[in-house]
N, C-alpha and C positions, 0 to 999 in steps of 0.2 A: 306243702310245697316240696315238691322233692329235689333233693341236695343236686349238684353237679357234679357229674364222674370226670374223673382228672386220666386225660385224655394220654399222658406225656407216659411215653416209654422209657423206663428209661434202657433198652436196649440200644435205645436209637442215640443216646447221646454221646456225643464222640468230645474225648478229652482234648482239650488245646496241646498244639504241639509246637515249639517252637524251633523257628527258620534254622536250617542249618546256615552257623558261621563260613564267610567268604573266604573261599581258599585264597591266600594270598600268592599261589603260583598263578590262578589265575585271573584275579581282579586287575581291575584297572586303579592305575594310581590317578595322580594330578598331573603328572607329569605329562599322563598320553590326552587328557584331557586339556592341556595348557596349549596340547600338540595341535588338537582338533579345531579350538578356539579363536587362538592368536591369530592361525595366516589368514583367515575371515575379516577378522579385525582390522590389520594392516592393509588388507588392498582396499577396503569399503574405505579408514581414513588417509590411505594411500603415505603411510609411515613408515620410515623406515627403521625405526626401534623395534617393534613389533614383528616386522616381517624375519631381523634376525636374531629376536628373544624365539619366532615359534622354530627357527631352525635349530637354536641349542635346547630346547625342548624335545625336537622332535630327533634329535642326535640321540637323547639324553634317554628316551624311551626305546629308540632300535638298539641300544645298546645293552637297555637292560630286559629286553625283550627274551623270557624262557621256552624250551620246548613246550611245557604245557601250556604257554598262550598261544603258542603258533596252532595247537593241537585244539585250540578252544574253538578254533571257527572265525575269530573276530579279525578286522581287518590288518594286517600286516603293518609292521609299525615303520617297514621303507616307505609308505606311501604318505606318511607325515611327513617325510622328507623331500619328499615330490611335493606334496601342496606348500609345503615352507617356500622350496625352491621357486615356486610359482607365485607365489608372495613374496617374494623379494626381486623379482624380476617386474611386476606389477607394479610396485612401489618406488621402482627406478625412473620410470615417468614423471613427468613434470606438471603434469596438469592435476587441478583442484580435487578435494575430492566431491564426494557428491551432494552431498548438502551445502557446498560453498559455492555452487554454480552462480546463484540468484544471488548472491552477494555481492553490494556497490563497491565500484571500485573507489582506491583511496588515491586519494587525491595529492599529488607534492608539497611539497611545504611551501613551493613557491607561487602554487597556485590559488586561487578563491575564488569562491563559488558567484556566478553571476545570477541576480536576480531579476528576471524578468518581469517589467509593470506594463499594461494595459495602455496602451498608443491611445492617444485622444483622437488619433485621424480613424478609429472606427466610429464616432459619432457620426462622422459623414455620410451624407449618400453617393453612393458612386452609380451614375446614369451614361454609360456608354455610347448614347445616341444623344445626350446634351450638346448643344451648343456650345462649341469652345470658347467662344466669345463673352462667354454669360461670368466671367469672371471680371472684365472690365464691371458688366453693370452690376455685381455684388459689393463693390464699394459705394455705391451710388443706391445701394437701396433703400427703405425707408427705415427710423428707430426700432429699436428695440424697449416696448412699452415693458415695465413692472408697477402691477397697479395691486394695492391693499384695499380687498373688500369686506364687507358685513352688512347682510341685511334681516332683517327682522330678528335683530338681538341673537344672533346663530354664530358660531364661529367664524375668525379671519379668515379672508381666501387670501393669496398674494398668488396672481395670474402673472402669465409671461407669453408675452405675443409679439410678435415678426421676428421673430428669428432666421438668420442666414438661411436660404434654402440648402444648402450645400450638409447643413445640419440635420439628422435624424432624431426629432424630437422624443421617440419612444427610448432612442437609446440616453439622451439626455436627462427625460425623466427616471430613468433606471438608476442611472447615476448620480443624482441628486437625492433621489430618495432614499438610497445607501449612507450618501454623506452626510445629511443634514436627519435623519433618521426622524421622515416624518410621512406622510402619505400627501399621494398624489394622483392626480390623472389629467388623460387629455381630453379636453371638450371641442367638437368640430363647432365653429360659428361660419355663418352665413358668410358674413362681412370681412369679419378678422380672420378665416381660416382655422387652425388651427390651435387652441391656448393651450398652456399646463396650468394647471390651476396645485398650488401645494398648500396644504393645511396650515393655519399662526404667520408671523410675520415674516418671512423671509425673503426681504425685496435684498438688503444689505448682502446677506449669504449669496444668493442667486447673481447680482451684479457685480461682487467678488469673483465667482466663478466665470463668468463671461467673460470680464474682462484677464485675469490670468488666464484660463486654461481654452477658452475658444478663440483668443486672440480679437477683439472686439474693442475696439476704442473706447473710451470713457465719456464721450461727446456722443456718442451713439446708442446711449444708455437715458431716456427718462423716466426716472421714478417718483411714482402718483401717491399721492397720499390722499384721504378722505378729503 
């Protein structure tokens, strides 16, 4: 097996040489750096500490600003003093800055918060072409049946049938089933219209609710038992 020829010249290797050190006539300090920084700073949070920390910075560097920097090419150190000046005239505004736009406003101490709850008159249906009159015979209409059922050894039903027309039964059912945290639906019958039928016993909860919150007399109310 023949060996491998070592390819490396070394004519070609060139020794490390290290950076010359930064003239200090011409480098940049912190200062001219604080200059460039700051008035950025103070207009974006619209501060006025900031806008005249970069003005005594940017004093602080055209002052000590040498021929050899002027001679370097880099930007003239009076123009920190125009962006300071422009940053402090920025920051004399009154308005927020920009990240606190989307910010809730605060409230007085004499004020508190209102909280709005869910009107029970959206159960209602509202029929524009109804008959104005149909409010005399909505006191005159018939009970309000709660009947508990079970048949063939299956779970309770507990149904609810005639309820006020004026009431939307899907938004009822909505609402019940929220409350009482149990399942529901409606069934169309022939005869009866309309039922909800809710799963276990809830004739007691359901006849609670009518009578407080649909305003339904208590005489108006039979509940059927097996």
């Amino acid at each position: 097996m023949a060996s491998k020829k070592d390819m490396r010249r070394p004519d070609l290797i060139m020794p490390y040489q290290a950076p010359p050190p930064p003239d200090p006539e011409t480098s940049a300090d912190i200062s001219s750096t604080m200059a460039t920084t700051l008035p950025m700073a103070a207009m974006f949070l619209r501060n006025k500490t900031l806008a005249w920390a970069s003005m005594s910075f940017a004093v602080q560097t055209w002052l000590s600003e040498t021929p050899a920097m002027k001679a370097s090419g880099k930007q003239p150190a009076f123009f920190s003093i125009v962006f300071a000046a422009v940053s402090i005239v920025v920051t004399a505004d009154q308005n927020p800055p920009l990240f606190a736009l989307n910010k809730p406003r605060n409230l007085s101490p004499g004020h508190q918060e209102q909280k709005q709850f869910m009107s029970l008159d959206n159960l209602k249906t509202f029929d524009p072409f109804a008959d104005t009159g149909g409010e005399e015979d909505s006191s005159a209409a018939a009970n309000i049946h709660i009947r508990i059922q079970q048949r063939n050894g299956r779970k309770t039903l507990t149904t609810v049938q005639g309820l006020p027309k004026e009431y939307d039964p899907k938004r009822i059912l909505k609402v019940l089933k929220k409350e009482f945290a149990t399942n529901g639906n409606i069934v169309q019958d022939s005869e009866l219209g309309e039922v909800i039928q809710f799963q276990g016993d809830q004739r007691s909860k359901i006849s609670d609710f009518i009578i407080k919150e649909l305003g339904v007399s208590k005489q108006a109310i039979k509940l059927h038992g097996f």
